[in-house]
N, C-alpha and C positions, 0 to 999 in steps of 0.2 A: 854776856849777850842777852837773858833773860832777863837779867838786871836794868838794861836800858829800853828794853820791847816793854816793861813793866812802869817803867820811867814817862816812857814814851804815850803810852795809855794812860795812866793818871796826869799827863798832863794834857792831854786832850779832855779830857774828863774835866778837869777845872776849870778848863780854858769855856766849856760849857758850862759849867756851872756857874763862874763868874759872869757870865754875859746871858745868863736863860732866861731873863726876860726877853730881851731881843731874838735870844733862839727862837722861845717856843712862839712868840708872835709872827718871826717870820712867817716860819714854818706854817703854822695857823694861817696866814694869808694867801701863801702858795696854793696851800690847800682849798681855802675860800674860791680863790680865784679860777682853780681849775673844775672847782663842780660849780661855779655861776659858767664855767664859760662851755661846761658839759650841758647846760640846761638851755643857753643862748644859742650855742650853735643849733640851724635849724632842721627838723628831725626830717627823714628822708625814708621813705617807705617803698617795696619791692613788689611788684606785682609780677607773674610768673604763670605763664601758659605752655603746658606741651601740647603738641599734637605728633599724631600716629600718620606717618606712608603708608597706607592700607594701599596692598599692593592685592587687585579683583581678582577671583579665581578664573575669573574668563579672560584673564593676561595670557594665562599658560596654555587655556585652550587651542586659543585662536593664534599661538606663536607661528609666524610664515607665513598668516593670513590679513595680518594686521599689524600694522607700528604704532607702538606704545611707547610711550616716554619709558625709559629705564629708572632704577631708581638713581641710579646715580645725577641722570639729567633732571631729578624732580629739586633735590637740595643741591646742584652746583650754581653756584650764584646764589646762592640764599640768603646770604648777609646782604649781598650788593641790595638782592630786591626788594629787600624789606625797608633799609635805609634809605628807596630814592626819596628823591623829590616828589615827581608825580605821586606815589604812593599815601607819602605822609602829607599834603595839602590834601587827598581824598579824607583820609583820616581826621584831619581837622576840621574838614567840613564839617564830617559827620559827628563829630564832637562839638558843632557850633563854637569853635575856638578862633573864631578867625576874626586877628583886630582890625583897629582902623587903620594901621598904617601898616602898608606895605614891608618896610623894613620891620616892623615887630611881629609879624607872619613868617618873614625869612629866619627870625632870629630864633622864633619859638620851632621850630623844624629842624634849625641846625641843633637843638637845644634837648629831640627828639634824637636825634641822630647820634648825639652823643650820650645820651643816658641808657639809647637800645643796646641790649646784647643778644645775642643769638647762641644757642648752643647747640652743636649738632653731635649727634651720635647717630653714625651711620649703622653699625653692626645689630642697633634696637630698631632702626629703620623710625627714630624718632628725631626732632627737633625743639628745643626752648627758645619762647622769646619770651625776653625779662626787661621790663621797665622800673628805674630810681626814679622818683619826684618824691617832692617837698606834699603833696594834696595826694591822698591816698584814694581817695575815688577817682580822683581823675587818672591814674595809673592803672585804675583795675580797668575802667572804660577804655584806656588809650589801647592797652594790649590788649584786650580782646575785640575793638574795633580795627587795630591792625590786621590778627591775625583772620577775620573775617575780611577783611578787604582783600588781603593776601589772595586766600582762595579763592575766591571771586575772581579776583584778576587774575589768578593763575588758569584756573578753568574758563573762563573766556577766552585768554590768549591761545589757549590750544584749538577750542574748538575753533575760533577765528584764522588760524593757523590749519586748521584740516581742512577747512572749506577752500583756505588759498588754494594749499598745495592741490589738491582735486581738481579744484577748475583751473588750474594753470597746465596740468598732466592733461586736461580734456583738449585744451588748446593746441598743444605738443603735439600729442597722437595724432591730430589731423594734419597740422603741416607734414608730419614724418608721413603721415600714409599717401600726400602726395606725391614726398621725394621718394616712397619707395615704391611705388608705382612709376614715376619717371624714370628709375633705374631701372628697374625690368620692362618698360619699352623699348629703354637704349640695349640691355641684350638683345632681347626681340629679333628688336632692329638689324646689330652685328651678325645676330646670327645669319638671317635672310639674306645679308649682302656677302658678307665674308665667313660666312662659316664655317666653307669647306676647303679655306685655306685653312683657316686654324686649327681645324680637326684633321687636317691630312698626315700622313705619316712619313716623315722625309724619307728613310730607308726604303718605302714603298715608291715613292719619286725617284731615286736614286735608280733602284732596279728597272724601272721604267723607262729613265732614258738611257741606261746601259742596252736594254731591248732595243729600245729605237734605234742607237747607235749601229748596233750590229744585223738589224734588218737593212737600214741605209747602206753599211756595206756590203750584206749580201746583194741587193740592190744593182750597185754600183759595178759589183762582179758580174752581175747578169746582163746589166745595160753595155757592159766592155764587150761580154760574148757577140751580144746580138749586134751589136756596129759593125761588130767584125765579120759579121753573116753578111750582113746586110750590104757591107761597101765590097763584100766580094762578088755579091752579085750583081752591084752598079759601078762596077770600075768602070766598065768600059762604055758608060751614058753618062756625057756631061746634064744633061737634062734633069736624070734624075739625081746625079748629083747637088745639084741646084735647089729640086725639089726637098730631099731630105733636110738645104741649110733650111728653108723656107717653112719647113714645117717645124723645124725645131725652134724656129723663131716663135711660131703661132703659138708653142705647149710654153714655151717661156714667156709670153705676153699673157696669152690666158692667165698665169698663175695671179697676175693684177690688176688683168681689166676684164669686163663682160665680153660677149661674144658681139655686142651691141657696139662698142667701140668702135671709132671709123677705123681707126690704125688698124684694128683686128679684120676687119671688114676688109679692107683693103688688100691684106697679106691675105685672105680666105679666096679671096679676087686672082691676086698672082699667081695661087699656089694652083689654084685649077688652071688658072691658062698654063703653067708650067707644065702640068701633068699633061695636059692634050699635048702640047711640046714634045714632053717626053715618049708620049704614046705613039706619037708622028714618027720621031727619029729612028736614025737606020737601026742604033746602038739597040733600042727596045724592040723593034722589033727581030732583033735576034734572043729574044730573050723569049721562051714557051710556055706555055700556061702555066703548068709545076712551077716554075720558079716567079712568074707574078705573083702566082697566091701565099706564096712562100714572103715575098717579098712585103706583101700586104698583113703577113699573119707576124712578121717580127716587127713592120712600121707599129700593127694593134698594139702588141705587147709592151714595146718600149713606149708609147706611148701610157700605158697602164704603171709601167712602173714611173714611172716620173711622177706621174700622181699619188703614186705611190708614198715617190721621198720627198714630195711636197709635204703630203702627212706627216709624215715620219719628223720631217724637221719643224711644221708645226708641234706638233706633239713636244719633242723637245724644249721648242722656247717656251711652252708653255708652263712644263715642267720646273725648269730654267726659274721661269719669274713665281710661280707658288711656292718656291723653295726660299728667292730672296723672299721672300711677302710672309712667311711663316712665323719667323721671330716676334717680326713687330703687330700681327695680328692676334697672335695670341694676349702676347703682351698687355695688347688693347682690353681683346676680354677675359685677363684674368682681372684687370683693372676694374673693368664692369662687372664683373663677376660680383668681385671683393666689395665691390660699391653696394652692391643689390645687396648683399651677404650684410654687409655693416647697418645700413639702413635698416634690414629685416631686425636684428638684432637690438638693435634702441629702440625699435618698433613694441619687438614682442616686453622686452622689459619695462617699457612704459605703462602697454597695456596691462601686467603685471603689477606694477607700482600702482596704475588709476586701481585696480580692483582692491589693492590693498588699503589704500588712500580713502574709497568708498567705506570699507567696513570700517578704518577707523575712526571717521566721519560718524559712521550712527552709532557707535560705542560711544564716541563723545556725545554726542548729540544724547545719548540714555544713560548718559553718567557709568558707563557699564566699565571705563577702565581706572586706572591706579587715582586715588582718591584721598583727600588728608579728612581725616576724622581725629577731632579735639578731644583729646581724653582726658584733659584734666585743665580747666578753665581757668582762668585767672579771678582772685575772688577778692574782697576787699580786704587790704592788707589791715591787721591791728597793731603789731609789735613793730616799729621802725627798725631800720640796718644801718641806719646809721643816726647820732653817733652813739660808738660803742661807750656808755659811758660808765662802763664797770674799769673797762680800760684805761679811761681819760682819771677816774677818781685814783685809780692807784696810781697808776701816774702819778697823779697830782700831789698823792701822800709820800711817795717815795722823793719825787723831784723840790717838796717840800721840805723836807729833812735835810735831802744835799743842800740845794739851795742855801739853809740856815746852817747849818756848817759849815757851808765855803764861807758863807758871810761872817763868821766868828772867826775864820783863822786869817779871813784877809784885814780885818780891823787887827790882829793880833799880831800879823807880820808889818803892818803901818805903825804898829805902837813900838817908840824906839824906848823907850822907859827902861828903869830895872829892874825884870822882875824877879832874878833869883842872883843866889851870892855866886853862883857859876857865871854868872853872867856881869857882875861886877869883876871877879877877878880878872874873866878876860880880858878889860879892860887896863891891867895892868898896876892897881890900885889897891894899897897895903888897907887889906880891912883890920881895924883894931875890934870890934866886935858888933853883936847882933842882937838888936832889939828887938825883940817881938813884940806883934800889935795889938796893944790893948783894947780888950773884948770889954765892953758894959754893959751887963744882964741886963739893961732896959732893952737897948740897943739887940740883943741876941735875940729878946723873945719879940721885938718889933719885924724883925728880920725873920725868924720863924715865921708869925702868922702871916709875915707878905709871903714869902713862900709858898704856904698851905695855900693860901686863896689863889694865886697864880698857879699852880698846879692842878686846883679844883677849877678853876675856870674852863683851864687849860684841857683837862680831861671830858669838862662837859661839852667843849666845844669839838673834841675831836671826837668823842660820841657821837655828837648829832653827822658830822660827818660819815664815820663809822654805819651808824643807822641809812645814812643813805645810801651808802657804798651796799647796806644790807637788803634793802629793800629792790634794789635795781637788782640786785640775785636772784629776788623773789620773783622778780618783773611784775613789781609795783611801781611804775615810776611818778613821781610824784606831778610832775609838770608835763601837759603832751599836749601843745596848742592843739592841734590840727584835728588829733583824734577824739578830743572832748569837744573842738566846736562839731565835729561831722555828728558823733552822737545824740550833741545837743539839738542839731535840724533833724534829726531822725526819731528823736523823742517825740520834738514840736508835729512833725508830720505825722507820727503814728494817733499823739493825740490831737489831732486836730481830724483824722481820720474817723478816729473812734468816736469825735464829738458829734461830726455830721453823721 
C-alpha cells in the first residue's frame, strides 16, 4: 500500500514536472489575474456614526406629570425612518446631489437605501448608522447629513405632535363640559319631577296601604253600626227615608263634581224640600228632640267617614301607582346618574391628560426631554472595506496552483499515448524489451539552463506577487483611485489656501 501511495506521488510529481512550463505559467496568470482584478474591482469605503438616547434627568422627575417618549418608542422604527424616501431626498438636497433627471434622483436614493445600515443596541441605549460608497467623502457627508436630519425631524415631529394633541384635548374638554353639564340638568330635572318616586321605599308603600286598608275597614264597620242606628230611628218615616237615599246620592256626587254643579244643585234643591217633607210628616213628628239630634249627629258622622274612605282609597291608588312607577324611575335615573357619572369621568381625565399634554409641550418646546446626542461622528474614511484584497491575492495564489494542476492532469487524462510498460502490457502486448531514452549532454545542459531561467523567472514573478500580497499586510496599498485623487484636491486646496 505505501508502495503505490509513493507510486502515486512521484507520478504526480512528474506529470509536473514534465509539463512545468505550462504549470507555472498557468499558475502565474491565475495569480496575475486575480491581483489586476483585486486592484480593478472598485474600492468601497465605510463611514459610521453613533449616537447616544440621552435619556433628561427631568424624564424621572416630572413622571405622571408629563408623557415622554419611552426609549423604546425613540428606536422602534428606526431603520424604517432612516431609509424613507422623504428623508433621503431631504438629504440629497442638502448634499446638492440631485440630478437632472428624475429617475437618476429615484435610483441614487434606492442606492442609499441599500448601502444604509443601522445598528441598534438597545441595552447601551445607542444606535449606528453606516454608509458603503465608492467616494469616501461623500459617505462621511451622507451620514452625518443623515443623522442630523434624522434629529431634526425627529424633534419636530414630536414637538408638532405635542402642540396637536394639546389643542385637540382643548377642543374635547369643551364639548365634554357641555355634555356634562347637559347631564346633570337632565338629573336636575328627574329629580324635580320624579324624584320621590325613585327615592320612595316600597316596604314603606306596602305598609301604608296595608294601614289604609284596614282603616277603610274599620271604616266600613262603623258606617254598618251607624245605618243601623240610624234606619232604626227612621223606620217608621218614609220621608226620611227618602231623605237619607237623597243624601247619600249628594256625598257620592260630591266625590266628582263641585258643589257648583247643576246635578248637585239640584239634589241640594230636593233634599231640603224632602226634609221640610219629612218635618211635615206624622211619622217625624213622633219622633222628640233626643232623637233628632241623635239622628243629625250619626247623618254628621257618616258623613265624615265617607270622606273619610274617600281618602283612604285615594291614598291607596296612589300608593298603588308609585309602586308600579318605582322600577322604571329609578331605572331612568340610574341611567342619568351613570350618564352624568361617565361624562364627569372623561371630563376629569381629559382635563388631566390637557395638563399633562401642557407640560409636555414646554419640555419640548425647551428641549428639556429624552434627546440624541452624537458621540462619535462619522469622519473621512482612509482604508477601504472593500475589496479585501489580502483575501482576493491568496485566493488567487492558491486557486492558481489548483487551477494549474487540474490543467496538467486533464491534458494527461486526454493524452491516450504510452506512457509506462504497465500500461503497455495492459494492453495485452508481448514486450520483447526496453529501450531507454537517449540523453545528449548538449541537449541536458540546454534543458538545465531552460530550467534555471524558468524557475528564476518564475520565482521573481511570484515575488513581486508575494511583495504585494505583503504590502496590503502593511496597508500600503499600492493603487487607491479615489483616496489619492481626494488627497490630491486637499493638497491643491490647502496650497492654494496658503498661497492666498
Amino acid at each position: 500500500m505505501p508502495t503505490t501511495n509513493d507510486f502515486d506521488y512521484k507520478r504526480y510529481l512528474n506529470l509536473v514536472k514534465q509539463r512545468k512550463t505550462l504549470f507555472l505559467v498557468t499558475a502565474l496568470a491565475v495569480m496575475t489575474i486575480t491581483v489586476i482584478v483585486s486592484y480593478v474591482l472598485p474600492e468601497k469605503y465605510e463611514a459610521k456614526c453613533t449616537v447616544f438616547i440621552e435619556k433628561a434627568l427631568i424624564n424621572e422627575l416630572v413622571r405622571g406629570f408629563a408623557v415622554t417618549p419611552s426609549m423604546e418608542d425613540k428606536i422602534k422604527g428606526l431603520n424604517y425612518a432612516m431609509a424613507s424616501r422623504p428623508l433621503l431626498q431631504k438629504v440629497v438636497s442638502d448634499l446638492d446631489l440631485n440630478l437632472g433627471k428624475n429617475g437618476d434622483t429615484d435610483t441614487l436614493i434606492s442606492q442609499f437605501q441599500k448601502d444604509t445600515k443601522v445598528e441598534l443596541r438597545d441595552k447601551e441605549n445607542l444606535f449606528t448608522i453606516s454608509y458603503t460608497g465608492e467616494n469616501p467623502k461623500r459617505a462621511r457627508d451622507y451620514v452625518n447629513t443623515l443623522v442630523r436630519r434624522y434629529i431634526e425631524e425627529n424633534s419636530s415631529s414630536i414637538r408638532a405632535e405635542s402642540y396637536g394633541a394639546s389643542k385637540f384635548l382643548s377642543e374635547q374638554i369643551t364639548v365634554l363640559k357641555e355634555k356634562m353639564d347637559k347631564a346633570e340638568a337632565e338629573v336636575n330635572r328627574f329629580r324635580m319631577e320624579k324624584g320621590s318616586v325613585a327615592t320612595a321605599d316600597p316596604a314603606a308603600l306596602e305598609r301604608e296601604i296595608s294601614g289604609a286598608q284596614q282603616r277603610i275597614d274599620e271604616i266600613a264597620f262603623r258606617k254598618a253600626q251607624l245605618e243601623a242606628s240610624r234606619n232604626q230611628l227612621k223606620k217608621h218615616n218614609p220621608a226620611q227615608m227618602r231623605l237619607q237615599t237623597l243624601e247619600k246620592k249628594l256625598e257620592e256626587m260630591r266625590v266628582e263634581y263641585t258643589d257648583r254643579y247643576p246635578e248637585v244643585m239640584r239634589l241640594k234643591s230636593e233634599i231640603e224640600s224632602v226634609r221640610e217633607q219629612a218635618l211635615a210628616s206624622s211619622g217625624q213628628a213622633r219622633l222628640g228632640g233626643a232623637e233628632m239630634q241623635e239622628l243629625e249627629r250619626i247623618d254628621a258622622e257618616l258623613r265624615a267617614l265617607r270622606s273619610a274612605e274617600s281618602k283612604q282609597y285615594a291614598n291607596i291608588a296612589s300608593s298603588r301607582a308609585m309602586l308600579r312607577n318605582i322600577p322604571a324611575a329609578r331605572a331612568e335615573l340610574e341611567q342619568l346618574e351613570r350618564d352624568k357619572a361617565n361624562q364627569k369621568q372623561v371630563y376629569d381625565q381629559l382635563v388631566t391628560r390637557h395638563g399633562q399634554s401642557e407640560f409636555s409641550k414646554q419640555m419640548e418646546v425647551e428641549d428639556k426631554g429624552t434627546t440624541f446626542r452624537v458621540v462619535d461622528p462619522a469622519v473621512l474614511p482612509v482604508k477601504p472595506t472593500s475589496p479585501n484584497r489580502i483575501a482576493i491575492i491568496l485566493g488567487g495564489i492558491a486557486g492558481g496552483l489548483a487551477a494549474a494542476f487540474g490543467l496538467v492532469l486533464l491534458l494527461d487524462y486526454y493524452d491516450e499515448s504510452v506512457k509506462s510498460l504497465d500500461g503497455l502490457k495492459a494492453l495485452g502486448l508481448p514486450v520483447l524489451a526496453v529501450i531507454p531514452k537517449m540523453q545528449i549532454p548538449a541537449e541536458i545542459r540546454q534543458q538545465k539552463a531552460y530550467d534555471v531561467r524558468l524557475y528564476a523567472i518564475s520565482a521573481c514573478y511570484f515575488s513581486l506577487i508575494l511583495i504585494v500580497l505583503l504590502l496590503e499586510l502593511m496597508q500600503i496599498p499600492l493603487f487607491s483611485s479615489s483616496l489619492n485623487s481626494l488627497q490630491l484636491k486637499q493638497y491643491l486646496s490647502q496650497a492654494a489656501g496658503q498661497f492666498k
